[in-house]
N, C-alpha and C positions, 0 to 999 in steps of 0.2 A: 631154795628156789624163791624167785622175787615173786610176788603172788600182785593177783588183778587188782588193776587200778579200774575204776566204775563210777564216774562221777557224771551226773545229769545226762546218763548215757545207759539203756537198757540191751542188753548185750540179745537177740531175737533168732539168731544161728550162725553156726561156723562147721567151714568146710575147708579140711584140708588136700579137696583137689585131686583125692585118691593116690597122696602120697607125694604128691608133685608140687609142694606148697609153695613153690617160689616164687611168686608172680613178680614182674616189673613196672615200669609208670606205664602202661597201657589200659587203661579201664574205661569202658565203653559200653552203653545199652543197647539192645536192641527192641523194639515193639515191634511186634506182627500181627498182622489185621484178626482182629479179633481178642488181641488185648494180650496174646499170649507176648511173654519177658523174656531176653536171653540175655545176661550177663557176659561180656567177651572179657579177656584177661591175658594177654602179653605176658610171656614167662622170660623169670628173670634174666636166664641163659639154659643151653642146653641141659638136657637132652629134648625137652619139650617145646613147644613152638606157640600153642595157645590153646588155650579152655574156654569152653562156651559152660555155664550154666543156668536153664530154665529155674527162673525168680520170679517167676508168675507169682506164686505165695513167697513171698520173701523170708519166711519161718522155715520154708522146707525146700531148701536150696537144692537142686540135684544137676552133679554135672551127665552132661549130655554128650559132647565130643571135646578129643585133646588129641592134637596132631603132633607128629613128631618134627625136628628139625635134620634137614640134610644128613648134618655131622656135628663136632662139638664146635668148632671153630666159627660158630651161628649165636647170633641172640636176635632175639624178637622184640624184646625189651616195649617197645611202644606200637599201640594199636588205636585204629579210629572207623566206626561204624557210621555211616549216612544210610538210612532207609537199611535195605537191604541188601548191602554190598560195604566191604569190609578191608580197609587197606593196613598193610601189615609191612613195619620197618626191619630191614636187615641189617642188621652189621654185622661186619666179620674182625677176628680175635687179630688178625694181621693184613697190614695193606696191603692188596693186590690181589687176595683171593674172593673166591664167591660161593654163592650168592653173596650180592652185597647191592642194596636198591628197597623197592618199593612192593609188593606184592598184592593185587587187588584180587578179592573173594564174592564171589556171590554165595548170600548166604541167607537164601528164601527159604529154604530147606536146611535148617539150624543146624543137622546132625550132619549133614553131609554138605562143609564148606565147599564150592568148586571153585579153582583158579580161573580167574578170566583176564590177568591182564599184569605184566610183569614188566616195571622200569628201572633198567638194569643200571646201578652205578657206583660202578666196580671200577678200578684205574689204577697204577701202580702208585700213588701215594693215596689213596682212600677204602676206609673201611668201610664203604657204601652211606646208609642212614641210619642215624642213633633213634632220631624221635620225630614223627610229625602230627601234624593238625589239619583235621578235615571236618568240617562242618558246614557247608553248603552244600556240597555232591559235585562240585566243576572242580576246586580248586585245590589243594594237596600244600600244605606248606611245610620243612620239612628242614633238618640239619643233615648236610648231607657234602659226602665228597662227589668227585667227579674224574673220568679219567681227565680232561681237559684242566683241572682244576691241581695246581705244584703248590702247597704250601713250604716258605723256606724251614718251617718249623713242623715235624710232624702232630706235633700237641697239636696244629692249628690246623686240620687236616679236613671240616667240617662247617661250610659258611648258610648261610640263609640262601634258602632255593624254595622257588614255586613251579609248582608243576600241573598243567592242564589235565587232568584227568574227567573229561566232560564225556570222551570217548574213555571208558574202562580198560578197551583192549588196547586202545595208540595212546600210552601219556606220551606229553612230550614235554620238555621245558619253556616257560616262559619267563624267569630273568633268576638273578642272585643277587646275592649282597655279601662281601668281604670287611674286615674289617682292616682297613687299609693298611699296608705294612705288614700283614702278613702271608701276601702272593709273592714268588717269586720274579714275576713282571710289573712288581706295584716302583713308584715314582719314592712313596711314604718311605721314610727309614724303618728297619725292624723297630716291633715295638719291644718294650718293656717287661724282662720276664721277673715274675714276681721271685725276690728273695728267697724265699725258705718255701713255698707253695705254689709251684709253677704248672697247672696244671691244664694251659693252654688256651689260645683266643679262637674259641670257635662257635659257635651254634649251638643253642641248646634248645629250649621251647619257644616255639615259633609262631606263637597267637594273633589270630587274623578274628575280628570279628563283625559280625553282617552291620550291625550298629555303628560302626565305625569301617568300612569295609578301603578304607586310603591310608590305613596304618597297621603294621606290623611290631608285634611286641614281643624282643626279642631277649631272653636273656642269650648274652654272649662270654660265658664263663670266666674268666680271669680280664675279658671287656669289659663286664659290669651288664648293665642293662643298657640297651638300646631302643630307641623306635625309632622303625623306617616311614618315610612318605612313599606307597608301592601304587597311586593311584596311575602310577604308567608302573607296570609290573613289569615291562620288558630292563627298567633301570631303576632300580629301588636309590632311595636317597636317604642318607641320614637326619634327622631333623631334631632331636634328644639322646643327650647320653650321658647317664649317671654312672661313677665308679668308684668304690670306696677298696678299692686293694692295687695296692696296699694302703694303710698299716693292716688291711682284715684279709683272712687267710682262702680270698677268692671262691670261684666257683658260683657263678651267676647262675643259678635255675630259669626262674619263671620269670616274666612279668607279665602281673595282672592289671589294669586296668578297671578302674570302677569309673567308665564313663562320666555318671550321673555328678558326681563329687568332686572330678578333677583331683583325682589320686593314682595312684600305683602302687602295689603291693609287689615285692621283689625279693624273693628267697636264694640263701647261698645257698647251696648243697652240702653236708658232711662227706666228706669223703673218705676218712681217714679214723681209723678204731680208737676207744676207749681213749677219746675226749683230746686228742693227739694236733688236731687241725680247731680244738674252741676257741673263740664261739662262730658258730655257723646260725646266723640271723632273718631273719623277713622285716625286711625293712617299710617303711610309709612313706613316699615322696608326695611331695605336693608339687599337681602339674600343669598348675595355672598358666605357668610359661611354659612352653616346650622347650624354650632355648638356656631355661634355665631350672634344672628340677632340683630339687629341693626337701632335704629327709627332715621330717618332721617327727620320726620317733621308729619305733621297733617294738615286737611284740611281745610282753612278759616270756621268760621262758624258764621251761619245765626246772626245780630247781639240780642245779649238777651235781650232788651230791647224792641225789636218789638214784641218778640212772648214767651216768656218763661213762664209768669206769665198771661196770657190770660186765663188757662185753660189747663189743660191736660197733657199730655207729652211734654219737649222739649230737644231734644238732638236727636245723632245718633242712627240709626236702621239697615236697611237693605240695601240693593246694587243688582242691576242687576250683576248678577254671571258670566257673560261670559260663561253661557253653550252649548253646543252642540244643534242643532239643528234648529228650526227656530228663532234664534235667534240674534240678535246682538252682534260681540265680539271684543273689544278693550283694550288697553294697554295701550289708552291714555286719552279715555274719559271714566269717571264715574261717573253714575246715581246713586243718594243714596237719601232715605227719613232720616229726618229727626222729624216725629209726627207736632209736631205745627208748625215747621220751613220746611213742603213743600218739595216738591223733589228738590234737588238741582243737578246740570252735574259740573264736574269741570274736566278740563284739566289737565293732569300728564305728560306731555311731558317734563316738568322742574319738576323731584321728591322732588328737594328742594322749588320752590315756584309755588305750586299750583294754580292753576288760578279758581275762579267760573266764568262759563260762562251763567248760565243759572235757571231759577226756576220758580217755580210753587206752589204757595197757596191758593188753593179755600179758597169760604167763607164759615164762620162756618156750614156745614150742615146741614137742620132742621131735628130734633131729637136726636142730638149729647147733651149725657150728661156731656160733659166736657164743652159745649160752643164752640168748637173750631175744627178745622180741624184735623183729626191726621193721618195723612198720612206714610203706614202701609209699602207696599211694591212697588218694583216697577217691570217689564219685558219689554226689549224692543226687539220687533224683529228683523228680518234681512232686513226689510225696513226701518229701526228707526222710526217705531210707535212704540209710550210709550203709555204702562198702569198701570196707575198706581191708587192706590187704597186706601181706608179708612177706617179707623182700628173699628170701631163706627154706621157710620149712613151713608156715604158719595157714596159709593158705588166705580163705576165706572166711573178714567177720562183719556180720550184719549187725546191724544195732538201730537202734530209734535214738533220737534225740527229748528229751523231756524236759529240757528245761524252757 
């Protein structure tokens, strides 16, 4: 058994969720007047739908509620809390069934979620929504199909959508953004499917932030990274767009934005076992021009030889977002999982040499069927407690940072 890695990281509790250790990239706080914490957590796929955990003491973790999903053919996978009310993404295992859409929660009363307000978008080419982002309380942004929405490729089945939710109970839509060439009413020629790792031009992380509130940051999977102009949201506009696949084996996650610095942090996703799809990167663009962005480097990574071929996924995934709210934000430190290779923190204060200061690899979870750790997402608040989580079997692990 590959035994814990603990470097400038004090490991403070872990919970596995009362057996249901799967979570997905949905990690989200809640504060309630009077100071009490509730941790939400988006599971990976069925059977479960999501965990609330009271982290008031962040030592003594206790789950509180975990709902079930419909049927199996559901995943939850991404979640986003504003105040007290709580939107929850659907996607389904095949196009044209449902649920498939948006589900909002009131969730004043932590133990007992109530449904208040469901935006259904279901359509015979779409699996509804993989993943969205809410951080003001009006706006919803979100990868998502649409019945109205034919992609000629079903890889490409999920483009940028923003949605009104200012009313909980009426969302409705207010514009999208395709990546041209792959509607089947677009003008554009079909685009380019990559060689050997095709695994679709669609919507992934869809980062809208108050600081910037006329730009959307989009990773667009085997598109690369994109940013919209959304200051008219009824017609979003392209205005940047970085793409290194090929020669590199796709899958655009995030992109983050460090306002302050004129950078961008842009992770592929692994998707593919025991190091099959390497290397899967986070890369640093320089965003002095919009019209011309510019990679200035990549972040050391975990070496392949410790963790790649153990089992499971190895390569980049996700990153604490620097969002709004109780949360931790920086421009110079950044938390990123990596599946078999652990959370890792690295210093960006030198954009050309990245420093790793810090990581974190439990041992392989019991029940994990990869063998191996695969550490999924991560959140860190505005105390710097990390939680972060596993994608499988692993659940919940809290940790301090010390260095």
């Amino acid at each position: 058994m590959a035994q814990q890695e603990l470097y400038n990281f004090r490991l403070i509790a872990h919970d596995n969720l009362g057996g249901a250790g799967n979570v997905g990239e949905g990690v989200s706080l809640q504060v309630r007047p009077g100071g009490r914490r509730v941790l939400w957590m988006a599971h990976e796929s069925a059977p479960k739908n999501f965990s609330g955990v009271d982290v008031t003491d962040p030592s003594k973790p206790r789950l509180i509620v975990q709902t079930e999903l419909p049927h199996r053919n559901v995943r939850s996978n991404s979640l986003e809390v504003c105040g007290d009310l709580m939107a929850v993404a659907y996607q389904t295992g095949t196009h044209g069934a449902t649920p498939a859409g948006i589900e909002i929660f009131d969730i004043s009363n932590p133990e007992i979620p109530r449904s208040v307000g469901f935006m259904d978008r279901s359509g015979p080419k779409s699996r509804g929504v993989h993943q969205l982002w809410w951080v003001d309380g009006k706006t919803i942004h979100c990868s998502s199909g649409a019945a109205d929405f034919s992609p000629r490729n079903l890889l490409d089945d999920q483009c940028y959508c923003a949605i009104d939710v200012s009313d909980p109970t009426k969302p409705r839509e207010l514009g999208r953004w395709w990546y041209p060439g792959t509607e089947e009413r677009d003008t554009a020629p079909p685009v380019p499917r990559h060689p050997r790792f095709d695994t679709g031009y669609r919507a992934h992380n869809t980062n809208v932030y108050p600081d910037r509130p006329d730009r959307a940051y989009v990773g667009y999977i085997d598109g690369g990274a994109v940013v919209l102009d959304i200051s008219d949201i009824s017609r979003p506009k392209q205005v940047a767009h970085w793409n290194p696949h090929p020669p590199f084996p796709g899958f655009t996650h995030t992109v983050l934005p460090m306002l302050d610095r004129d950078l961008l942090v842009v992770s592929d996703e692994c998707v593919r076992n025991r190091g099959e799809d390497w290397p899967k990167l986070v890369w640093l663009l320089d965003t002095r021009r919009e019209d011309n962005l510019v990679c200035i480097g990549t972040l050391p990574i975990p070496p392949v030889e410790d963790y790649a071929f153990t089992g499971g996924r190895y390569g980049a995934h996700n990153m604490h977002e620097n969002r709004p709210g109780p949360a931790f934000r920086s421009s110079t430190l950044l938390f990123s999982t990596w599946f078999g290779g652990g959370l890792r923190v690295h210093d960006l204060t030198d954009p050309f040499q990245p420093k790793e200061i810090a990581s974190f690899v439990p041992e392989p979870p019991p029940g994990s069927r990869v063998g191996a750790a695969q550490i999924n997402d991560v959140y860190v608040d505005e105390n710097r407690t990390v939680y972060t989580v596993d994608r499988f079997a692993g659940g919940l692990y809290v940790l301090e940072l010390t260095a």
